[in-house]
C-alpha positions in Angstrom: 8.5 40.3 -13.4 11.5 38.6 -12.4 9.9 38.8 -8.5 7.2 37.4 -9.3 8.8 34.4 -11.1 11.8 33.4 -9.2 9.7 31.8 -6.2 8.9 29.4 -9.0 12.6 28.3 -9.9 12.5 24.6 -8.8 16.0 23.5 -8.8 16.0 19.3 -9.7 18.9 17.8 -7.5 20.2 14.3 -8.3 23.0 12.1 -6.9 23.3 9.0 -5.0 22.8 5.8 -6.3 19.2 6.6 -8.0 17.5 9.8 -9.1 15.4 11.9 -6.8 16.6 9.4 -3.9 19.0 10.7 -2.2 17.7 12.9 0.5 15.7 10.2 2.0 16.5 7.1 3.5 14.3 3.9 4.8 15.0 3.7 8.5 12.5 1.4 10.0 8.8 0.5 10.5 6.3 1.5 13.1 4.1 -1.7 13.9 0.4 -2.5 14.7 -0.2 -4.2 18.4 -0.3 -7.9 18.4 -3.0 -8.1 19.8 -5.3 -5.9 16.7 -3.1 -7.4 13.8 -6.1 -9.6 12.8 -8.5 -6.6 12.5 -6.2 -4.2 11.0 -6.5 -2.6 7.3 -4.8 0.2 7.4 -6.2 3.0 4.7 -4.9 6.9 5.4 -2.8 8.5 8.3 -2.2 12.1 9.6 0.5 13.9 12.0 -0.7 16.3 14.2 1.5 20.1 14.8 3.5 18.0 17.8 4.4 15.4 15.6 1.9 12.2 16.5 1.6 9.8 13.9 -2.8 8.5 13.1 -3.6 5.8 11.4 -6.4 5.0 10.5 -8.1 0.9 9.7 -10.9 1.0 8.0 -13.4 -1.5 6.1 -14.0 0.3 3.2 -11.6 -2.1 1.2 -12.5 -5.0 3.3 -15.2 -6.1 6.0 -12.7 -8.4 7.6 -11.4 -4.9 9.4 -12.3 -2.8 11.9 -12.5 0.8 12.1 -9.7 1.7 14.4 -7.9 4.6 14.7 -4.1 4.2 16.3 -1.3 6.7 17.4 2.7 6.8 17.9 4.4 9.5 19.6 7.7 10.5 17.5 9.8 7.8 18.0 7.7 5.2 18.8 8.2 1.7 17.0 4.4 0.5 17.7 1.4 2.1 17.6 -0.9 2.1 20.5 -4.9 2.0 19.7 -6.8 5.1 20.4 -10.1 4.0 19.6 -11.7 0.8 18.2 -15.3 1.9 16.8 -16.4 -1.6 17.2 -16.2 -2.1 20.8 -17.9 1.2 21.4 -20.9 -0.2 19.2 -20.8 0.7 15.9 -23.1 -2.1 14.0 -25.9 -1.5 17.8 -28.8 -0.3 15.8 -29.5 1.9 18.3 -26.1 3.7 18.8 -24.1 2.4 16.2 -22.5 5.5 13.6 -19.8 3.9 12.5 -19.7 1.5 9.6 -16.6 3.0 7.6 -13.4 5.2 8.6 -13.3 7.5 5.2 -11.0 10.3 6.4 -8.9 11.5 9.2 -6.9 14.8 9.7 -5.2 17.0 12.4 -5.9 20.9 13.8 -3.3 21.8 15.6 -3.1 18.6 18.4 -7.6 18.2 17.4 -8.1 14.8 15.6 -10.7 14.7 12.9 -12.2 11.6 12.0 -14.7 11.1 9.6 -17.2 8.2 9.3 -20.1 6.8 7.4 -22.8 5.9 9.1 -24.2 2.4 8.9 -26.8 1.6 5.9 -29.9 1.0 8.0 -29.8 4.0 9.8 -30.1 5.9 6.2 -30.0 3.9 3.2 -29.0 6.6 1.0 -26.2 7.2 3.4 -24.8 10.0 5.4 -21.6 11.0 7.6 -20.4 11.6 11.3 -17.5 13.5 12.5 -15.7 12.7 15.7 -13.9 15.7 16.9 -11.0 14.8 19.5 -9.9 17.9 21.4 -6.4 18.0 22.1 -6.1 13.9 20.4 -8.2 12.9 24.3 -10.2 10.5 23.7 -12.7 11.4 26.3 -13.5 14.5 24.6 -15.2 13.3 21.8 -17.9 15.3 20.1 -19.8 13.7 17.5 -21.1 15.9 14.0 -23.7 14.9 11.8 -26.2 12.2 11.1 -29.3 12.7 14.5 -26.6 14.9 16.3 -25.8 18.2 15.4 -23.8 20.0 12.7 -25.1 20.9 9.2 -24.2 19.5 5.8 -22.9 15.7 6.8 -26.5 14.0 5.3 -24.0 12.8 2.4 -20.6 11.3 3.1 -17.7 12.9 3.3 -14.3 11.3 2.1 -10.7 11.8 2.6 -10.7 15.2 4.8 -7.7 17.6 5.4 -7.5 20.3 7.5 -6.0 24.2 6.4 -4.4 26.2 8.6 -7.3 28.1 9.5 -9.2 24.9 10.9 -11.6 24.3 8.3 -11.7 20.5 7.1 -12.2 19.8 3.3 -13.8 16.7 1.9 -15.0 14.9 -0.8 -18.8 14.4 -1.5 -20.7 12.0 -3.6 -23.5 14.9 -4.1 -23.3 16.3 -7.7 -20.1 15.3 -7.6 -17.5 14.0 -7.0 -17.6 17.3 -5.4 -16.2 18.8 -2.4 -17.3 20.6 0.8 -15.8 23.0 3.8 -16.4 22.5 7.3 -15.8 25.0 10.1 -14.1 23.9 13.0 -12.8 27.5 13.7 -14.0 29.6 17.0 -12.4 32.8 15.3 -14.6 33.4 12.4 -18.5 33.0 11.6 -18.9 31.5 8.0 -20.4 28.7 9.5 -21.8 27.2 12.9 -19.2 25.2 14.7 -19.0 22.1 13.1 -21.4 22.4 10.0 -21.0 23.2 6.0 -20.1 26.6 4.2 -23.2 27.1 2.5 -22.9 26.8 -1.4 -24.7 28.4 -4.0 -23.5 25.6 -6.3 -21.3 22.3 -6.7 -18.3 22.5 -8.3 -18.0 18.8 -10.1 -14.6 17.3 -10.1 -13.4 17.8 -13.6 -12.5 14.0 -14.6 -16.7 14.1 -14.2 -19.3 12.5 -12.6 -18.9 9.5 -10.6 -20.6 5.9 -11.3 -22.4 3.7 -8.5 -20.5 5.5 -6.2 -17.4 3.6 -6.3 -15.1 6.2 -8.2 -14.9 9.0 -5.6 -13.0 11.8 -4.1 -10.5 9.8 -1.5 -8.1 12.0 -0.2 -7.6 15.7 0.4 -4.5 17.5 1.0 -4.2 21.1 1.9 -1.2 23.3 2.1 0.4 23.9 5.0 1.5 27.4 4.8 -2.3 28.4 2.8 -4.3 31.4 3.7 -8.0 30.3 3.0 -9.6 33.1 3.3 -7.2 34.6 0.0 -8.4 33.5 -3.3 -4.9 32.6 -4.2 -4.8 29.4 -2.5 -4.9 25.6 -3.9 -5.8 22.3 -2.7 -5.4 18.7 -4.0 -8.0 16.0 -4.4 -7.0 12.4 -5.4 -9.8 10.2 -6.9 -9.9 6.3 -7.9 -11.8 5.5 -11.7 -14.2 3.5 -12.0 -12.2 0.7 -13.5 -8.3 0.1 -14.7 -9.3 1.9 -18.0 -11.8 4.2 -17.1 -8.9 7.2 -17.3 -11.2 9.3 -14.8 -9.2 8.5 -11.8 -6.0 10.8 -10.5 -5.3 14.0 -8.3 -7.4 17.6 -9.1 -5.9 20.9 -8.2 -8.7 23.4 -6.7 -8.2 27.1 -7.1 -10.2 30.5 -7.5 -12.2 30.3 -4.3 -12.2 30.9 -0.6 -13.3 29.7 2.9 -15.9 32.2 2.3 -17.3 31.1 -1.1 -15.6 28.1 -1.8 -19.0 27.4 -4.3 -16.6 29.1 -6.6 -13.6 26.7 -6.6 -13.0 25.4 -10.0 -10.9 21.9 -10.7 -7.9 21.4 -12.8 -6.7 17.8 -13.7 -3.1 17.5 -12.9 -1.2 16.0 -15.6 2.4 14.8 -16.0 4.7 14.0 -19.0 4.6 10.2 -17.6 0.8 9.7 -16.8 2.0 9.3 -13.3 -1.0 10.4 -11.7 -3.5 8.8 -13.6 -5.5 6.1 -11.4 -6.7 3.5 -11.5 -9.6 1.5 -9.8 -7.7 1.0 -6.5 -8.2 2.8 -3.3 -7.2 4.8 -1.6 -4.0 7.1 -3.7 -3.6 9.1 -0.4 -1.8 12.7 -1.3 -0.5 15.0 1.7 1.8 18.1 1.0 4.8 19.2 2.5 6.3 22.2 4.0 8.0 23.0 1.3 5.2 22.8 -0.7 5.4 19.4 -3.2 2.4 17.4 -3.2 3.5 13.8 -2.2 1.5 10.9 -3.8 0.9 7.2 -2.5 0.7 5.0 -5.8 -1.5 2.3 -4.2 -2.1 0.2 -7.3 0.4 -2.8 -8.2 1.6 -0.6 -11.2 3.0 2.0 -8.8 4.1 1.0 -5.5 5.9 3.8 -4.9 5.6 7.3 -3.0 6.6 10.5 -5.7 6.8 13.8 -4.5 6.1 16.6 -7.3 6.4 20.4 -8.1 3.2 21.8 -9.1 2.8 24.8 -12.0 -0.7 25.3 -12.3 -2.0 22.1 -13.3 1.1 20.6 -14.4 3.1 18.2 -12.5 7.1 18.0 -12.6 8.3 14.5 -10.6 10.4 15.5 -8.3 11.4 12.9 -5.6 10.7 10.0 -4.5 10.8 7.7 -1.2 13.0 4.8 -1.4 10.8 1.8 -2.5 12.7 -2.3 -2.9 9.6 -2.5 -5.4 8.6 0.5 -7.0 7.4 0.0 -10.5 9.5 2.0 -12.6 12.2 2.8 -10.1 13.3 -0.1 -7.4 15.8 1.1 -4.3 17.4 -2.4 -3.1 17.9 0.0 0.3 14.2 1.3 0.1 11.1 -0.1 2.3 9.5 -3.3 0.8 6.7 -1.9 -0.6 3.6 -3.6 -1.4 0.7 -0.7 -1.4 1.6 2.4 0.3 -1.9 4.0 0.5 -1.1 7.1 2.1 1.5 9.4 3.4 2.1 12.2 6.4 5.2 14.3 7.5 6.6 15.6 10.6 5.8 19.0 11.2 9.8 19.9 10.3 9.3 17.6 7.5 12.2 15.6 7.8 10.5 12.3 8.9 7.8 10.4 6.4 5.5 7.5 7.5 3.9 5.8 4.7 0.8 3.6 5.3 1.1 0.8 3.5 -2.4 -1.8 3.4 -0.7 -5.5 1.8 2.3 -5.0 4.4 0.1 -3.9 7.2 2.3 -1.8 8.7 3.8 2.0 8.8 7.0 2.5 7.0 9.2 5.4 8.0 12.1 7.5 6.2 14.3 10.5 6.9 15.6 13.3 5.0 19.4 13.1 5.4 19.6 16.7 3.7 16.9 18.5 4.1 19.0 21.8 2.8 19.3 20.0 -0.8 22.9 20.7 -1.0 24.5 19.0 -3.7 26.1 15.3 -3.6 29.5 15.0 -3.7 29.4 12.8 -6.4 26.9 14.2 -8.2 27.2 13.7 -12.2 27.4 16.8 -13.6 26.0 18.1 -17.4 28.7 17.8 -20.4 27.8 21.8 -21.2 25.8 24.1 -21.3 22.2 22.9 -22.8 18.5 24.1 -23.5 16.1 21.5 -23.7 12.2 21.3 -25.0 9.5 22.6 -23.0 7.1 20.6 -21.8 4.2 20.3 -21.9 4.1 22.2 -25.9 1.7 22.9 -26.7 0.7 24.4 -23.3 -2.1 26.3 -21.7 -1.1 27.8 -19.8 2.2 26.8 -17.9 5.4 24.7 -18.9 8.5 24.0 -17.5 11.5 25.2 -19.1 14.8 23.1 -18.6 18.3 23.4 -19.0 21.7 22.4 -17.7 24.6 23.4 -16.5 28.6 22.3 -16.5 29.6 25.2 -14.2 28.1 27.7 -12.3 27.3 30.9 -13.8 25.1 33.8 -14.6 22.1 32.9 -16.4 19.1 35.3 -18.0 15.9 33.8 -19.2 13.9 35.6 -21.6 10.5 35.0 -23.3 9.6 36.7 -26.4 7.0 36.9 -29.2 7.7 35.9 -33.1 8.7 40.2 -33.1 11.7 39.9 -30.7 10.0 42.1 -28.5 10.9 40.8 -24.7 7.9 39.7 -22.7 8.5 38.4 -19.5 11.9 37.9 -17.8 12.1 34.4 -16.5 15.8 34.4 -14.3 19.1 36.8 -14.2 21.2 35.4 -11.8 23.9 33.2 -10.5 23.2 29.2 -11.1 25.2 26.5 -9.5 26.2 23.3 -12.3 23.6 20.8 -12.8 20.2 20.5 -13.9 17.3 23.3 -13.5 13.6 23.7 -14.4 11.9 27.5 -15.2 8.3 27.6 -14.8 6.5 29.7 -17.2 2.9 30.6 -17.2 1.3 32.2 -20.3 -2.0 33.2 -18.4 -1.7 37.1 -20.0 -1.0 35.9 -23.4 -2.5 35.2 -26.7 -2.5 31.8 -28.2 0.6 32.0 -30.7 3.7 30.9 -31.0 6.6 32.5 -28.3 10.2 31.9 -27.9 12.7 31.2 -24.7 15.9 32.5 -24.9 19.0 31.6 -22.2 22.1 33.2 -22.1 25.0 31.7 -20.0 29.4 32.7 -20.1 28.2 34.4 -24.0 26.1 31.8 -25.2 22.7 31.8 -25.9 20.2 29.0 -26.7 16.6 29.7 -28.5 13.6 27.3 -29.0 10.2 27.7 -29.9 7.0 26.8 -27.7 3.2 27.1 -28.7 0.5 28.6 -26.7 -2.8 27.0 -27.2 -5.9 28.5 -25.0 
């Protein structure tokens, strides 16, 4: 047991000047040309494997735009435009397939970009997928809508890419719902280009959508994922309907595969702070990083911030969070000036974020100035040794478990039922002083009510947490 549950120590580092700031520092801004300022609104981004920054413009918040899709090499300090959908025709109502940017991703060095089509080519609306070899432009291949490809008569929001070159969006069919594309030459699920087939359509869980305007708008997958192994999760983020709708915030996906992902079932990620539940803005991009925490763009004026959290299950643990001069509940004096970061991407080494933001109109960047999490120097350290509540309790079915540390020392973890009889060991090790989180997950167990037990130098803490299923 004790293998299987370490992986899932997260170890909470503060220090600095504000918690869950001090790896990462503002360091600049990567700017729009000149020349395209007046057409620019930007909406999500995307880093390829060799670190090029895309950002996509789009006119789905705003018809003053253009749908443009820009690029900076690492180290660039402006972006350079890759394509402008306009100039190539996209409202000719004999070419045009282009009326709104709705998601853009990365294979390797491929760009993905997704579009929907304009209105009077289908009034009920439909997608196309430009497919960039290599990020050349002259290699386009276009997907969908009176081209070829399966499975884009519907549009598809927000993609993201897994390691295995499938992209995953959101659809407005029986959904909010979501859909796999194959744009892998090593496998034949699917033709090149078209939709897994689905026996049925998993429904995001906040429900279904109104008029169309609270949908799916951003996917993230993880990096590192096998999705071809059931044990693999990916993110959805969704706006509501309205500022109290409460049907708006991120999904966790799990249970299926590339090959049936029909069987993929939704989880609504919740937090102790209601963090990630949305409102009516657009577009609350999510990415994830390398080392596995989902990062989250708070778009809306009640946010403006970027968190980054550690996932159990369903249940999200704030973890960090990019410096941000006007962050709602945390302001940075040092951070970026904020306005509405929409989405986020990382270097492949993920030491460098860009952050998107649509008021400011411009790409904000940061590095992470430890990217080992070694402790500050002038960290504040516990006044003793301390267990604290669980949360969430009730659960079903994970928690966190928390406690704290003056000094390093050994540490064991127990969980056990109302007999005394040990059921899972949590941790039995070494800890360095300061402040660490346990998850637990009660998947095997019986509704009821369980105990956690830590032991540290002789001393040992108890408290009581309830199972509810």
């Amino acid at each position: 047991m004790l293998k299987r549950f370490l992986p899932l120590l997260i170890v909470l580092i503060s220090g600095g000047t504000l918690f869950g700031q001090a790896d990462w520092k503002y360091k600049g801004e990567v700017k729009f040309p000149d020349a395209d300022t007046a057409y620019v609104q930007p909406y999500l981004c995307t880093v390829d494997s060799e670190g090029k920054l895309y950002v996509a413009s789009s006119t789905v918040t705003t018809l003053n735009a253009r749908n443009i899709i820009f690029y900076a090499e690492p180290g660039d300090t402006v972006l350079t435009k890759f394509v402008d959908y306009f100039e190539i025709g996209e409202q000719d109502s004999a070419t045009g397939h282009v009326q709104q940017i709705l998601g853009i991703t990365t294979m390797g060095t491929d760009l993905l970009v997704s579009t929907k089509i304009p209105q009077f080519q289908i009034p009920g609306g439909a997608s196309s997928a430009f497919h960039y070899e290599k990020g050349i432009l002259d290699s386009a291949f276009i997907y969908g809508f009176n081209t070829v490809g399966s499975g884009w008569g519907t549009p598809v929001y927000g993609v993201a890419a897994t390691p295995d070159s499938f992209a995953i969006g959101g659809i407005a069919y029986q959904g909010p719902s979501i859909r796999f594309y194959n744009f892998s030459s090593n496998t034949t699920v699917s033709g090149f280009g078209s939709y897994v087939f689905m026996s049925s359509q998993p429904m995001d869980p906040n429900g279904p959508h109104s008029s169309g305007f609270d949908m799916i708008r951003d996917v993230a997958t993880v990096p590192t994922g096998d999705y071809f192994a059931a044990d693999n999760v990916f993110y959805t983020s969704r706006n509501a309907l309205s500022a109290t709708a409460g049907n708006g915030g991120v999904t966790v996906w799990s249970g299926g595969t590339i090959e049936d992902p029909s069987v993929y079932a939704g989880q609504v990620v919740q937090d102790g702070a209601n963090l990630l539940t949305f409102s009516d803005a657009i577009p609350y991009g999510i990415t994830v990083h390398p080392d596995g925490k989902l990062w989250v763009a708070g778009v809306d004026s009640l946010r403006r911030w970027v968190k980054g959290f550690d996932l159990l299950g369903a249940f999200a643990s704030y973890a960090l969070e990019l410096p941000s001069q006007n962050s709602f509940d945390n302001p940075n004096p040092d951070g970026a000036p904020m306005v509405a970061p929409c989405d986020v991407a990382f270097s492949p080494d993920g030491n460098t974020a860009y952050v998107v933001d649509a008021y400011a109109e411009t790409v904000f960047m940061f590095e992470n100035e430890n990217s080992t999490s070694v402790r500050a120097e002038n960290q504040t350290l516990p006044d003793g040794f301390e267990l604290k509540q669980n949360y969430p309790n009730p659960f079903n079915p994970s928690t966190m478990i928390s406690f704290a540390l003056q000094k390093g020392s050994t540490v064991k973890a127990i969980v056990s039922n109302a007999l005394g009889q040990s059921l899972e060991i949590l941790a039995d090790g070494y800890y360095e002083a300061g402040n660490h989180n346990i998850a637990f997950n009660g998947k095997n167990l019986a509704s009821g009510i369980y105990y956690y037990t830590l032991t540290s130098n002789g001393k040992s803490m108890t408290k009581k947490m309830i199972l509810m299923k």
